[in-house]
ZAGU-643478 format. One record per residue (C-alpha): residue in one letter; y, x, z. Coordinates in steps of 0.05 Angstrom, whole numbers, plus 5000, padded with zeros to 4 digits. Layout:
<nodes>
aYXZ/...
</nodes>
This chain:
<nodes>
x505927215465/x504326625424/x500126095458/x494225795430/x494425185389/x488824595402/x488524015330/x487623355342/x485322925274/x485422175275/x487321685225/x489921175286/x496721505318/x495221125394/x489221535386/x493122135376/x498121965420/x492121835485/x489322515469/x496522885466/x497222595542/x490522765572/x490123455541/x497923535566/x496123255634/x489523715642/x492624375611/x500524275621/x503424795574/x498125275573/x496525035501/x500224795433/x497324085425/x497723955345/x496623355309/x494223045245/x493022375217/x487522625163/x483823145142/x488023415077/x494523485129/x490223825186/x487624365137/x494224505117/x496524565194/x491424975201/x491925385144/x500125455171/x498425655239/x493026175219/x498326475165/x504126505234/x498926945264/x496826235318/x490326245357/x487125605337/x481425625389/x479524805386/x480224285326/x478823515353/x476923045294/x474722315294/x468922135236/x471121515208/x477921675168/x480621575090/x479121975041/x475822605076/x471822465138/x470322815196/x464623165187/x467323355120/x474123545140/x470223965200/x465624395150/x472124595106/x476024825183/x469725255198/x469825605128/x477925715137/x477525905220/x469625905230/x470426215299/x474825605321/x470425075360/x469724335334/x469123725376/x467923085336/x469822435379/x468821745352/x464521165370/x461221055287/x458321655267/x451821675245/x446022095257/x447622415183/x453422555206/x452522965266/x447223325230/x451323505183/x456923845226/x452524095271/x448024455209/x455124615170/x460924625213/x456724875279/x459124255321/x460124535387/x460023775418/x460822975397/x463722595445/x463421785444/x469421275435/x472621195487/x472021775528/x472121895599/x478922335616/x474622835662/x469022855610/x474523025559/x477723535604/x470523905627/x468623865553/x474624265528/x476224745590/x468525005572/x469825015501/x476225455506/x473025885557/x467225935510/x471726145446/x475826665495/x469526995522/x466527055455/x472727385432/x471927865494/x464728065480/x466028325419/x471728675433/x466329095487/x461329105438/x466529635402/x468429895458/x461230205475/x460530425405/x466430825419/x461931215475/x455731195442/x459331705385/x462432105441/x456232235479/x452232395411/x457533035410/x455033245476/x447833195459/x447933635396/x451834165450/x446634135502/x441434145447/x443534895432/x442035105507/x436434715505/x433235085457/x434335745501/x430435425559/x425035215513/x423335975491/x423236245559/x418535745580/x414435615524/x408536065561/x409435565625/x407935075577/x401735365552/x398535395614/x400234695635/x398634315579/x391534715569/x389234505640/x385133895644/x387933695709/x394533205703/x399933655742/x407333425745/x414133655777/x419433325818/x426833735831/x429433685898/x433633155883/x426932755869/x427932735788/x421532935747/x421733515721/x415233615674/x409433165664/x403833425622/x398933215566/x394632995618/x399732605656/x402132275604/x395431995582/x393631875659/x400631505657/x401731185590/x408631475582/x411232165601/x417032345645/x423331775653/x430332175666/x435231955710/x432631465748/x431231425821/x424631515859/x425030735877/x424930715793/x420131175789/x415330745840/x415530105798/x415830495731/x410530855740/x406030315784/x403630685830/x399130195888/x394930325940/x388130475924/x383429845920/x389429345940/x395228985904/x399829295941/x405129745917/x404730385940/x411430505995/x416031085952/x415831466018/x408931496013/x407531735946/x404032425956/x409532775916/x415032535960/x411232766020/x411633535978/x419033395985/x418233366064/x414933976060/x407833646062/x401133936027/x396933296021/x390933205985/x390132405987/x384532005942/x389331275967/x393431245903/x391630785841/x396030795777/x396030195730/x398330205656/x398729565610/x391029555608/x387229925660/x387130165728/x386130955746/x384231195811/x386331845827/x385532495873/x391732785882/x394433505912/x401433655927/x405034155956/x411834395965/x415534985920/x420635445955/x426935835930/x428736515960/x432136256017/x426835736038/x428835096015/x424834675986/x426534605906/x421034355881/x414233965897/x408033985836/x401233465838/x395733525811/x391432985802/x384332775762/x382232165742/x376531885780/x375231295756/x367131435754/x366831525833/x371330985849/x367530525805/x361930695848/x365230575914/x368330005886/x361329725867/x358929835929/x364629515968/x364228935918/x357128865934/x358128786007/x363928326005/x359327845964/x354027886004/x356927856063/x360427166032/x353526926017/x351027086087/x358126766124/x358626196072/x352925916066/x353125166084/x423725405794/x451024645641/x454724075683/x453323925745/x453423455815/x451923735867/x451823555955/x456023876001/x448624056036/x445424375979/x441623785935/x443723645869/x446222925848/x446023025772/x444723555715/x444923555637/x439023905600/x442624505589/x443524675665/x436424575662/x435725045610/x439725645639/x435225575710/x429425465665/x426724865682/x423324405629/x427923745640/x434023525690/x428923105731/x424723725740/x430624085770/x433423595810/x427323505844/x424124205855/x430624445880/x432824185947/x435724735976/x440625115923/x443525635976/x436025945993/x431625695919/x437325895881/x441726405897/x439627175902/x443727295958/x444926675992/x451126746025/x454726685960/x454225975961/x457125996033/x463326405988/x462725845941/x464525316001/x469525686032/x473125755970/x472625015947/x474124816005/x480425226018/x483425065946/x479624435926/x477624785861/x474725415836/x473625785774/x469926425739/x465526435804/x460026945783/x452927015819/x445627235812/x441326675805/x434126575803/x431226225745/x424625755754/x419526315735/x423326835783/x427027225737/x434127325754/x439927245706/x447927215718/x452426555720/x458826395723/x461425775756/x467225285757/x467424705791/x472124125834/x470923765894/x471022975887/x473422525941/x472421845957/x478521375981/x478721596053/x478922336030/x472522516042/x468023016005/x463422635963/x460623205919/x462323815878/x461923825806/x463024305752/x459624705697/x456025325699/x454625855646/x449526415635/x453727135634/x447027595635/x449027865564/x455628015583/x454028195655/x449228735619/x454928895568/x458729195635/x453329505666/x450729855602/x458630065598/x458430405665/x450530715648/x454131085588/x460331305627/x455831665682/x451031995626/x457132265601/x458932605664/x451532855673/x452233125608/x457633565630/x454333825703/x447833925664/x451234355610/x453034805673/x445634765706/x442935035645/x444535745643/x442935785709/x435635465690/x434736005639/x433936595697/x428636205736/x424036005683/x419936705693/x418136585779/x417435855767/x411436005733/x407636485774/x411035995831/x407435345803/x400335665786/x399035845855/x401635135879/x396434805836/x392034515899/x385834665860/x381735285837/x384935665777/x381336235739/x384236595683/x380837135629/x384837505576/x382137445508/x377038015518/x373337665577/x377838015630/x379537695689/x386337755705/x388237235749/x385436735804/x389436245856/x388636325926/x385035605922/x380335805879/x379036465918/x377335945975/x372535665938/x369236195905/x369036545978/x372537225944/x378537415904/x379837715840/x374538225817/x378538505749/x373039065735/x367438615716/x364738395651/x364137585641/x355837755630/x356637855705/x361237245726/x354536995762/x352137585798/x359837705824/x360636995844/x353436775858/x354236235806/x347135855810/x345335155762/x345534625813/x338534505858/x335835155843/x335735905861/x336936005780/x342836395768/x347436125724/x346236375645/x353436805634/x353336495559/x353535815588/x359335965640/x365935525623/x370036095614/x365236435569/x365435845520/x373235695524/x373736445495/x370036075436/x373035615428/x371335035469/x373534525520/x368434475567/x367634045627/x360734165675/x358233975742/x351734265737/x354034985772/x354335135846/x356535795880/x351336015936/x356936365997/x353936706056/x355436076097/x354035506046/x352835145976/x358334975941/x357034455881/x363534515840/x366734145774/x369434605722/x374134435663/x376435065619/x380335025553/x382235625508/x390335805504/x392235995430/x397936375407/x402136235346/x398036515296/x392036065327/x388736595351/x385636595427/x389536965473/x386836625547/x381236145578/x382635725635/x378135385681/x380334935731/x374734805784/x374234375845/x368934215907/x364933585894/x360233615960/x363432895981/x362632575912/x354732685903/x353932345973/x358031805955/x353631645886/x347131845935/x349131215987/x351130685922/x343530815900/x341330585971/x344829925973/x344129755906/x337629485907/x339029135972/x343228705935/x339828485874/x335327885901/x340727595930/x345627615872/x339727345833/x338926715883/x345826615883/x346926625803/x340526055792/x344325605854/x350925715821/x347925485761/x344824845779/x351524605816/x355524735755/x351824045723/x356423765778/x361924135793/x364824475722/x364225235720/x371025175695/x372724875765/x371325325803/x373725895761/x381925535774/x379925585843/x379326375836/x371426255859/x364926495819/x359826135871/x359725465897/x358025675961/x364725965963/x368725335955/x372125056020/x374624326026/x382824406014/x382524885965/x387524725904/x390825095848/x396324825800/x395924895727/x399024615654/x393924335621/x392423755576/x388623045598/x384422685550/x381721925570/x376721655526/x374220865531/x369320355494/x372719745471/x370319115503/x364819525537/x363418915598/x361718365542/x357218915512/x353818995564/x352618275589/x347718315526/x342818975555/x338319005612/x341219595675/x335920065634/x338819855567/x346019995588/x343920695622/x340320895554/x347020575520/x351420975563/x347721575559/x346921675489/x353921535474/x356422105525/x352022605499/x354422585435/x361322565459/x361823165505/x360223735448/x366223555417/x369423685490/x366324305499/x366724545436/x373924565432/x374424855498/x374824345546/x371624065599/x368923485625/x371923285698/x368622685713/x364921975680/x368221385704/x362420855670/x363020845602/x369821225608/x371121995598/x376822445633/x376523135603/x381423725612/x383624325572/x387124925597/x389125225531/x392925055480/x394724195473/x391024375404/x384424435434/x385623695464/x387923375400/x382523795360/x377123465411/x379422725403/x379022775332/x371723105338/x370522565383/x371621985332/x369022355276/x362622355317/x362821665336/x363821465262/x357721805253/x353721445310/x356120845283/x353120885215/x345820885255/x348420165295/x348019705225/x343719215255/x345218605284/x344618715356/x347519405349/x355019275331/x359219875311/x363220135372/x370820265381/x374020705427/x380820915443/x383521655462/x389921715505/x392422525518/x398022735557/x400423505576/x403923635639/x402224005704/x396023945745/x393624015817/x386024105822/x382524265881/x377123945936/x377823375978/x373422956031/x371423086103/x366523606137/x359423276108/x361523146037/x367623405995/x368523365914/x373123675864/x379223335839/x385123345794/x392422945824/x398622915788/x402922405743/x401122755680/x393822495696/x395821735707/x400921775652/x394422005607/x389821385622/x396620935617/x397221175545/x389721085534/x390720355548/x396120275505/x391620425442/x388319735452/x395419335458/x396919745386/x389519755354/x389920525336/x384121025356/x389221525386/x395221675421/x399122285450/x406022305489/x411322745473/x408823195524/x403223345479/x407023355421/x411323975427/x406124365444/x401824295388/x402424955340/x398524675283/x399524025241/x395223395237/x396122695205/x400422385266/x406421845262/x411821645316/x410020975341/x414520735399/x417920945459/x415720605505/x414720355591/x409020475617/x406320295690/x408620695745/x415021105696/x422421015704/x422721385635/x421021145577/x414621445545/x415521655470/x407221645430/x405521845373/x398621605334/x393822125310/x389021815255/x386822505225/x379422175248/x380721515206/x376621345139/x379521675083/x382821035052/x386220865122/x389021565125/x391421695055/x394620975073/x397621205134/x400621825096/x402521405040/x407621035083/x409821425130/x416321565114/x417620715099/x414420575166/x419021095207/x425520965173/x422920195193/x422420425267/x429620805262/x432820155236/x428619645289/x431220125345/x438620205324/x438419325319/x438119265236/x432318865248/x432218495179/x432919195143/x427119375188/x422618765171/x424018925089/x420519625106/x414019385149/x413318825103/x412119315053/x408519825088/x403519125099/x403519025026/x400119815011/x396719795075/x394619035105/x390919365155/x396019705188/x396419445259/x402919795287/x406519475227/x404018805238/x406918875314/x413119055291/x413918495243/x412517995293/x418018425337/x422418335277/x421617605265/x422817425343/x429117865343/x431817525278/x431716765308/x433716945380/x439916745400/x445517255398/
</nodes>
């Protein structure tokens, strides 16, 4: 077998000659090391080496060579060998040119003159792997298209037999699908069997083959009534059927994407002719209208009672112990986690916040430790929002000089697609040997379809009644005989239903008219659901529900009617006792609303809503919640000097009528203010950074507005600046027993007002980080301005200027050089400060007003005459 070949291109042969011996040292003779001294005679290797049938998995090229360049010469080897990976390693390429391979050649990495020989040997191990995995994912991919055409043969088989099944219990059907009740069926083995129509509405989706009953649980999301607790499998009243249980339960809830539907449920076991259990059925109905009712009145006492009580979670470093030293961005990536710094400090424990079963890593250190390195180490990992994906990790343990362990490092990479590649592999493999056992079931299916159904009927745990399409009865359940208080009478007309049964309208001695009974108007053609009928036995009232439907044939006509019917005595005294307290609770819910009210002039409505709170009586000192939102600080220019010129009264009316026409264009956008610091505003948003940005501009729009009423000379125009930063919030409550307040802590709010001052040291109106910036979804006049250090930041800060709110002849300005300003700040940070000076000088010349530019001119001109 022919080994694969690794080109290195580089116009200088002691380059070529250094990589030859680190690529020999790392690999030994695991790979063909190649070389070229330019691009024309490295095509034709290449070209030669994929014509001898070679594996060229890696081509190294430096930038700067005659004739054809690197990021040239690398666009031609991807359109000869474009799944070979290129590395381009030189210490002059450009920006251009990086963009370019990466956009033509699909750069895989760019390493810098001179390299690091562990960098170099990390960097092309992962690259290889990368090519050889990519290789063997596609080779599975036609692997399981392979099975997909195999089992597609079996299904067209079983489709014959299932057609069999279908006609013998088609009439099964019928009745199932006309009741109004939702009534499915487990096997023994716990699969579902049937679900219908009014299952699958109850549900949202109809029965889910082959899956477990743990599956079943979380498909179908089943809780506990009135909690957010999932409901325990075991307990489900289905699987209690299985047991051999009947159980009639009103504890289960079951959620789709958009609701929540209580439910009162029957089951009961089915028996085969030997006695074992081989099926359970439920039935179930929807009742939504009498839990809203005792969920009302629950609701209403926990608030009261509250008034009552309340009324004052790539290459890596890592410890021996579990903390991480270093991580690149793309580590940070794969665990989901917005930057390195992020990861490194949330996770401080990688065995327990990391690992799904944590005594992998114990494997990991075992292994490392017994052979000092370790490779294709695979585990389920948690990522930072919980969800779990698959990684594979190699890494090496690094000594100092005594021999001892200083730290582990390595690379990891995300294997969830191929990880589900295998598993999906194995899925299709066991459906195919289902197929087989089920072709066998079948027949045997066909000869039980006729008791099953006479079986299920008299399972249903609620009253069934059934006329032919003359009006004659001709069956009834033994539950509905219960009810009813007799069995089936088969000799009487339906004119007579009420006399037989003693069928009376509810609340009266009136019996009930026979051409209103449900089973009377099914026959014509309705679906009809009452509660307005109650049967009068010897030893009591019975108020019942009734649903009947007609049953059709295939010609349409109307063959049956069934009525489904249940006792409601317990319902009617649950809606008589939410009457009672109802009005209890009004006065109080009133006084609480108009107190709740007034605070909110203090403490934002918005506030308290983070908290999870709709009262202020409710809040407790320590509460806190943490949130992304965005931070807007708002300032006057020289505001002490303006008001060393107005009386205390003067500067309140001052201050006053500035904030109030500020905070419209706070709250109009969606935001809210947190507090007034003097003449200084902090507002927050909890939506989209838009809604910030969107609100500053507002804000100076209106201001340029106030000003054109301040033309006199004791009312100058005024100036203010706008700082916004995104990032994650705490807010809560803070203070002692006798007075607390509401708060917001974190970085992202300091780094806000830090960027708020900085629009006075550049003379611009507004400024957002980066934070801010790649969050917005819609576009706005903006420029890059500087990346800068701000007070109490190890990183440096990258702004941006928003002047969407400047005068029209500013702006169009502004847009006019753009480009010539920010090609000016690429220069002045890469050190071509004289190039950069040409290109602010001459954004100064279209636009003299531009401050930024004038700062960066005088930047320029000190750079130019300081020493070298």
């Amino acid at each position: 077998m022919k080994k694969p070949v690794i080109i290195c291109v580089d116009d200088e042969q002691t380059i070529l000659d250094s990589l030859e011996i680190d690529l020999l040292k790392a690999f030994e003779d695991k790979y063909l090391i190649e070389t070229a001294e330019s691009g024309e005679e490295a095509l034709e290797l290449l070209s030669e080496l994929l014509a001898e049938q070679y594996e060229v998995p890696l081509v190294i090229s430096d930038h700067i060579m005659p004739n054809m360049k690197g990021d040239r010469l690398l666009r031609s080897v991807h359109a000869i060998s474009p799944k070979s990976l290129k590395i381009m390693l030189t210490g002059q390429a450009d920006l251009e040119a990086v963009a370019n391979a990466i956009n033509y050649a699909k750069l895989y990495r760019y390493i810098p003159k001179p390299w690091q020989s562990d960098d170099l040997k990390l960097t092309v191990t992962e690259a290889i792997y990368r090519y050889f995995q990519d290789k063997q994912l596609a080779e599975k991919q036609i692997e399981l298209q392979e099975m997909n055409q195999e089992l597609a043969k079996l299904n067209r088989k079983q489709a014959m037999l299932i057609s069999k099944l279908h006609e013998n219990e088609s009439r099964l059907t019928q009745y199932l699908e006309a009741m109004p009740l939702g009534v499915c069926v487990l096997d023994a083995n716990g699969q579902s069997f049937y679900a219908n129509q009014k299952a699958r509405e109850v549900f949202g989706k109809g029965t889910v083959p082959h899956i477990n009953a743990e599956q079943k649980a979380a498909i179908y999301q089943f809780y506990k009534a009135g909690t957010n607790q999932r409901c325990p499998v075991e307990e489900l009243p289905i699987m209690r059927a299985l047991r051999g249980e009947n159980v009639r339960t009103e504890g289960v809830e079951i959620r789709t994407s958009n609701k929540i539907i209580p439910v009162e449920s029957w089951a009961t076991p089915i028996y085969d002719s030997v006695g074992e259990i081989s099926y359970a059925i439920i039935a179930f109905t929807d009742i939504t209208e009498r839990k809203e009712s005792e969920a009302a009145l629950i609701q209403a006492e926990e608030k009261y009672r509250g008034i009552f009580e309340n009324a004052l979670e790539g290459i890596f470093q890592a410890t021996p112990n579990g903390h991480f030293i270093s991580v690149n961005p793309a580590l940070a990536q794969i665990y989901g986690y917005d930057s390195p710094e992020e990861l490194i400090e949330r996770v401080n424990d990688i065995q327990q916040q990391l690992y799904v079963k944590p005594n992998r890593r114990q494997e990991f250190l075992a292994l490392i430790e017994q052979h000092g390195t370790l490779s294709e180490f695979e585990s389920q990992v948690y990522r930072k929002d919980g969800s779990e994906i698959w990684i594979s990790e190699y890494a090496r343990t690094v000594y100092d000089a005594n021999g001892k362990v200083l730290y582990y490092q390595g690379f990891a990479e995300d294997i969830t697609l191929r990880r589900q590649v295998e598993v999906e592999r194995l899925r299709f493999t066991n459906d195919l040997e289902k197929a087989l056992v089920a072709e066998e079931k079948l027949n045997e299916a066909l000869s039980e379809s006729e008791n099953r159904l006479t079986q299920l009927l008299e399972a249903v745990p609620v009253g069934i009644f059934v006329v032919d399409g003359s009006g004659k009865p001709c069956y009834i359940n033994s539950g509905g005989a219960r009810i009813l208080g007799k069995g089936l009478v088969d000799d009487v007309s339906v004119d007579k239903f009420s006399e037989v049964y003693q069928a009376y309208y509810a609340g009266s001695n009136q019996l009930y008219h026979a051409d209103r009974q449900p089973v009377v108007r099914a026959l014509r053609g309705e679906i009809v659901r009452i509660d307005d009928i109650e049967i009068h036995r010897w030893d009591r009232i019975v108020p019942i529900e009734v649903w009947a439907t007609p049953i059709y044939d295939e010609r349409k006509n109307i063959v049956y009617a069934i009525a489904a019917f249940q006792d409601i005595t317990e319902r009617q005294q649950v809606e008589k006792e939410r009457g009672q307290f109802t009005n209890e609770l009004e006065k109080a819910l009133a006084a609480e609303e108009k107190l709740t009210d007034a605070y909110g002039r203090f403490v934002p409505h918005q506030f308290l809503h983070f908290l999870g709170y709709e009262s202020i009586l409710e809040v407790k000192l320590g509460d806190q919640i943490e949130k992304e939102m965005s931070v807007l600080f708002s300032d006057i220019r020289d505001f002490t000097s303006l008001s060393e010129t107005m009386t205390p009264e003067e500067n309140f009316q001052f201050i006053n009528a500035y904030l109030s026409r500020m905070e419209p264009a706070i709250t109009e956008n969606f935001g809210f203010i947190d507090k007034y610091i003097g003449d200084a505003i902090m507002a927050l948003f909890n939506g989209s950074a838009d809604d910030a940005v969107k609100a500053g501009i507002a804000m100076l729009e209106q201001l340029n507005e106030y000003n054109s009423t301040r033309n006199r000379p004791d009312r100058t125009p005024l100036q203010i600046g706008i700082g916004i930063n995104t990032g994650t919030l705490m807010l809560g409550t803070v203070g002692g027993q006798s007075r607390m307040d509401s708060t917001v802590i974190s970085d992202a709010v300091n780094l806000a007002s830090r960027v708020e001052n900085l629009t006075k040291e550049y003379g611009v109106s507004m400024l957002i980080t980066h934070n801010t910036f790649v969050q917005l979804n819609k576009s706005y006049d903006f420029r890059l301005i500087d990346r800068v250090k701000v007070k109490g930041k190890s990183r440096m800060v990258t702004v941006y200027e928003v002047f969407a709110a400047d005068t029209l002849e500013l702006r169009q300005k502004k847009l006019e050089t753009k480009t010539m300003f920010e090609q000016g700040l690429v220069l002045y940070n890469i050190n071509r400060f004289v190039e950069a000076k040409k290109l602010f000088s001459a954004c100064l010349q279209i636009n003299p007003g531009d401050n930024v530019a004038k700062i960066y001119m005088q930047r320029c001109l000190k750079q130019a005459i300081a020493p070298a």
